[in-house]
C-alpha positions in Angstrom: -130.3 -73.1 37.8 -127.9 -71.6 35.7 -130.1 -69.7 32.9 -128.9 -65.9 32.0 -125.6 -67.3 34.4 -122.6 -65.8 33.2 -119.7 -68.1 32.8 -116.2 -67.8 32.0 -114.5 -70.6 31.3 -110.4 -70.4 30.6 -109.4 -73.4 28.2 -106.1 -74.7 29.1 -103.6 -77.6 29.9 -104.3 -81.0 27.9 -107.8 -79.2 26.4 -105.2 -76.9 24.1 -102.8 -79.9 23.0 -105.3 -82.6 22.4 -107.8 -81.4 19.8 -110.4 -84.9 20.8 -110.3 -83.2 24.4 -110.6 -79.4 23.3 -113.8 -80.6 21.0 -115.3 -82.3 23.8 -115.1 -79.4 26.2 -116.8 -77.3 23.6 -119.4 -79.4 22.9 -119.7 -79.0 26.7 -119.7 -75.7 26.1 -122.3 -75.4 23.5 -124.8 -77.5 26.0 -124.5 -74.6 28.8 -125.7 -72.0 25.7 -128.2 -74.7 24.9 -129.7 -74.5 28.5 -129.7 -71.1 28.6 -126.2 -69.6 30.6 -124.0 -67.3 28.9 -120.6 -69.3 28.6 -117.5 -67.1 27.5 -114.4 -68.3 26.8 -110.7 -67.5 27.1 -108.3 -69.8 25.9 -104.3 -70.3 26.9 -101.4 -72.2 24.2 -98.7 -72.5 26.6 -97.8 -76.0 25.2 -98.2 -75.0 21.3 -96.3 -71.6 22.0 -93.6 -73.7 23.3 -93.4 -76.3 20.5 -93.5 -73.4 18.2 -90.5 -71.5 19.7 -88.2 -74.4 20.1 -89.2 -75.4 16.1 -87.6 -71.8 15.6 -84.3 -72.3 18.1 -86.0 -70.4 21.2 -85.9 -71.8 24.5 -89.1 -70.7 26.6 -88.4 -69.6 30.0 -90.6 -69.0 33.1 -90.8 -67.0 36.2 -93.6 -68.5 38.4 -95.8 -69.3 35.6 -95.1 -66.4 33.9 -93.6 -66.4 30.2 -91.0 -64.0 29.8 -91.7 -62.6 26.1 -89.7 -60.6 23.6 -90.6 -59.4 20.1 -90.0 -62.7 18.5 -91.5 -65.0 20.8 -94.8 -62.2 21.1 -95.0 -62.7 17.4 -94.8 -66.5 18.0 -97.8 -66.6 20.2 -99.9 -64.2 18.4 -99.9 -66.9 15.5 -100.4 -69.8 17.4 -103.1 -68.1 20.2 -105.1 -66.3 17.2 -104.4 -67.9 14.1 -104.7 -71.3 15.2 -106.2 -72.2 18.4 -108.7 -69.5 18.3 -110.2 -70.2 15.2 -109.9 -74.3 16.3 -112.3 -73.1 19.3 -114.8 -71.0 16.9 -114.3 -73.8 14.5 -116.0 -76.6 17.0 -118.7 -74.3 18.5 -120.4 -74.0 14.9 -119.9 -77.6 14.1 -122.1 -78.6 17.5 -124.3 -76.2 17.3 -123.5 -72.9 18.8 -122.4 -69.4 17.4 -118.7 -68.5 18.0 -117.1 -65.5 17.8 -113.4 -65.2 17.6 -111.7 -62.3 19.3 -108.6 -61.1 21.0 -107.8 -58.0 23.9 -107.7 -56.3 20.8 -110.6 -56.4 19.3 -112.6 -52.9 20.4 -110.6 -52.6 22.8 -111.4 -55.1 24.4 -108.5 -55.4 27.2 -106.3 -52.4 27.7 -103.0 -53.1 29.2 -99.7 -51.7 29.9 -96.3 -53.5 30.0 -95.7 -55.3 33.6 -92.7 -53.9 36.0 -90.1 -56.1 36.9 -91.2 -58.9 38.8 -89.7 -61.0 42.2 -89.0 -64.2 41.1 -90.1 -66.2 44.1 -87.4 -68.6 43.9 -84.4 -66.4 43.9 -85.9 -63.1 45.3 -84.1 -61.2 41.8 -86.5 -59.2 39.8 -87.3 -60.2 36.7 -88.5 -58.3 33.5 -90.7 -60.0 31.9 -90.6 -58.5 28.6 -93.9 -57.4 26.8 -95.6 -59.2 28.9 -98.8 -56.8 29.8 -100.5 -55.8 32.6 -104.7 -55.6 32.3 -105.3 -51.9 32.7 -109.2 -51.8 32.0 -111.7 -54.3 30.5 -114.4 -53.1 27.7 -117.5 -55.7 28.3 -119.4 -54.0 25.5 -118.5 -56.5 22.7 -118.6 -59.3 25.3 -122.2 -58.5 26.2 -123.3 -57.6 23.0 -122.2 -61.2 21.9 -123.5 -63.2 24.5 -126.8 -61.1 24.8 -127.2 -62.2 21.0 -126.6 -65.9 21.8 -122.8 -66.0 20.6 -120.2 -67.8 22.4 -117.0 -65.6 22.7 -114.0 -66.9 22.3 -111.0 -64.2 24.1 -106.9 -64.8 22.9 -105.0 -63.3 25.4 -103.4 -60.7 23.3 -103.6 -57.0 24.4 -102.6 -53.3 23.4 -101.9 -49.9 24.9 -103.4 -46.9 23.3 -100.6 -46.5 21.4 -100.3 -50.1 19.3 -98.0 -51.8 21.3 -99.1 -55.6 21.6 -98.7 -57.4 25.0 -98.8 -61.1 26.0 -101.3 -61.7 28.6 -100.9 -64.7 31.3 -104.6 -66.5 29.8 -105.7 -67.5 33.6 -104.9 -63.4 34.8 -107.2 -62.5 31.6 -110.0 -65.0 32.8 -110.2 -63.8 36.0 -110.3 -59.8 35.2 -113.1 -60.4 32.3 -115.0 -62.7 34.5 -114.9 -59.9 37.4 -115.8 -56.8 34.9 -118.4 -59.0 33.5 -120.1 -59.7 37.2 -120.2 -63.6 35.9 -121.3 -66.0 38.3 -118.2 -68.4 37.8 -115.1 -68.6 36.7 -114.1 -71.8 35.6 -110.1 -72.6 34.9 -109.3 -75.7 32.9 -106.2 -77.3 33.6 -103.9 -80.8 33.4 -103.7 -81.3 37.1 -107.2 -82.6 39.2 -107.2 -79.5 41.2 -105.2 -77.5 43.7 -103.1 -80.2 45.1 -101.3 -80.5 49.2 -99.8 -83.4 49.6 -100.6 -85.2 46.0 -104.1 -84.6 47.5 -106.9 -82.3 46.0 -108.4 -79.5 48.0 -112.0 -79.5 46.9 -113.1 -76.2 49.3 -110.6 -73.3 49.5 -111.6 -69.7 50.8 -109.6 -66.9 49.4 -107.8 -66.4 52.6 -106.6 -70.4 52.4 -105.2 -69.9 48.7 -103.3 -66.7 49.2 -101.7 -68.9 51.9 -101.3 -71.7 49.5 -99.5 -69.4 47.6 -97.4 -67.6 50.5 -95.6 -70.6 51.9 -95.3 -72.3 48.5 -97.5 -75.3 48.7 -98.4 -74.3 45.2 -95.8 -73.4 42.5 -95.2 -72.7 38.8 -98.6 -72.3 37.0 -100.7 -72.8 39.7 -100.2 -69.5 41.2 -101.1 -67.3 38.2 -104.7 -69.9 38.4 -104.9 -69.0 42.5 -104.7 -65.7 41.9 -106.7 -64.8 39.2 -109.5 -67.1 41.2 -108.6 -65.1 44.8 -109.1 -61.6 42.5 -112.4 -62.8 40.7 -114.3 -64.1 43.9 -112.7 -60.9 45.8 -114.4 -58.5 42.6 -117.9 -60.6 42.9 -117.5 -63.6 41.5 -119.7 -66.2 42.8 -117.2 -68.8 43.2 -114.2 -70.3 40.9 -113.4 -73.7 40.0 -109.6 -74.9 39.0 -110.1 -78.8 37.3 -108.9 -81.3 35.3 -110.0 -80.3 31.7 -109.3 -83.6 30.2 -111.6 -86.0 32.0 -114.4 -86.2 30.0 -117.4 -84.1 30.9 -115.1 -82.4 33.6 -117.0 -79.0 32.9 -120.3 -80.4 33.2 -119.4 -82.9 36.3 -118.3 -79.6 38.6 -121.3 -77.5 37.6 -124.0 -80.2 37.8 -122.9 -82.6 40.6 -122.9 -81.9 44.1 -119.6 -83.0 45.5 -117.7 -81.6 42.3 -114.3 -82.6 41.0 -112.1 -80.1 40.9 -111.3 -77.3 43.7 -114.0 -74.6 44.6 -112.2 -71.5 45.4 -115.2 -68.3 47.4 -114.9 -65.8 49.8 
């Protein structure tokens, strides 16, 4: 059902913090390889980039979802996304099995951005600069297919450049959805610490693209949700099959939304 299937799958929420959770995805992870998809991954840090920047006196602010980054807090999250998580990631996919291969938007270019404009801050309707905070420009699949079409695992920080140097901090769940579009994968899969897309304390299990955006417009979704909604709405708009948003700390989640007909989490398609 799924062999040569491309998969992205974005590690976030409690999979990042908890280390016992993070191994078990992986190990999930490894399995898909094992039965012959293609699983990719991008991986988020919110919660470690946070720790780290109030350890040095920095307090984190957010503008729906979004990080607002200067210099110090882009150097903060380039040692926690690549240094640390990254390699923790890699570091599990060899000990069950599987080949990883660390990289960031850097590496060969991988994902070319530019800083963002100001953004509207939906709460307040003031713009916002964001900071460095980048924009994905263009995505170079080449070391992603090469990887996977040699039976590695990639493992994406969500770092980025310009053509001149300059290093930008990439939202992890935008990242997912623009690889997993330029790499024509059949799903995008978006770990999280919430069940799903919630209405009313409630899960939506079925959402078309149209039904999110609204989600999105009248606010029934907030904060980090709508950075997940929309890279989904994008990636299924480009050609993706069909993107999932789950709970990546129930055991097996990964495994019990590809495998199981009624799912867990919330299906996101045209």
């Amino acid at each position: 059902m799924l062999r040569d299937a491309k998969i992205l799958i974005k590690i976030g929420g409690h999979a990042i913090i908890d280390r016992k959770i993070m191994e078990q995805v992986v190990q999930d992870v490894v399995f898909l390889r094992c039965v012959g998809a293609k699983p990719m991954i991008v991986h988020g840090g919110g919660p470690e980039i946070t720790h780290n920047m109030e350890k040095f006196g920095k307090e984190p602010v957010f503008i729906d979802g979004l990080r607002v980054t200067d210099d110090e807090t882009l150097e903060i999250a380039e040692m926690v996304l690549v240094g640390k998580i990254n390699t923790d990631i890699v570091r599990f996919i060899v000990k069950y099995g599987g080949k990883g291969v660390g990289l960031s938007g850097i590496d060969g270019l991988l994902i070319s951005a530019r800083k963002k404009g100001k953004v509207l801050s939906e709460k307040d309707k003031k713009e916002v600069d964001l900071g460095l905070v980048g924009e994905i420009e263009k995505v170079n699949t080449e070391i992603l297919e090469i990887s996977i079409n040699n039976g590695y695992i990639p493992v994406v920080s969500p770092i980025a450049t310009d053509i001149h140097g300059n290093h930008f901090n990439i939202n992890a769940d935008t990242m997912a959805g623009e690889i997993a579009a330029e790499v024509k994968a059949r799903k995008l899969i978006l770990l999280t610490n919430v069940p799903g897309v919630l209405k009313d304390n409630e899960v939506i299990s079925d959402l078309s693209i149209d039904a999110a955006g609204s989600l999105i417009r009248d606010r029934t979704v907030t904060g980090g949700m709508i950075p997940k909604l929309n890279a989904s709405i994008n990636a299924v708009r480009k050609g993706v099959e069909k993107a999932h948003i789950l709970d990546g700390s129930r055991p097996h989640s990964l495994l019990l939304e590809l495998f199981t007909d009624e799912g867990i989490g919330s299906m996101i398609h045209l």
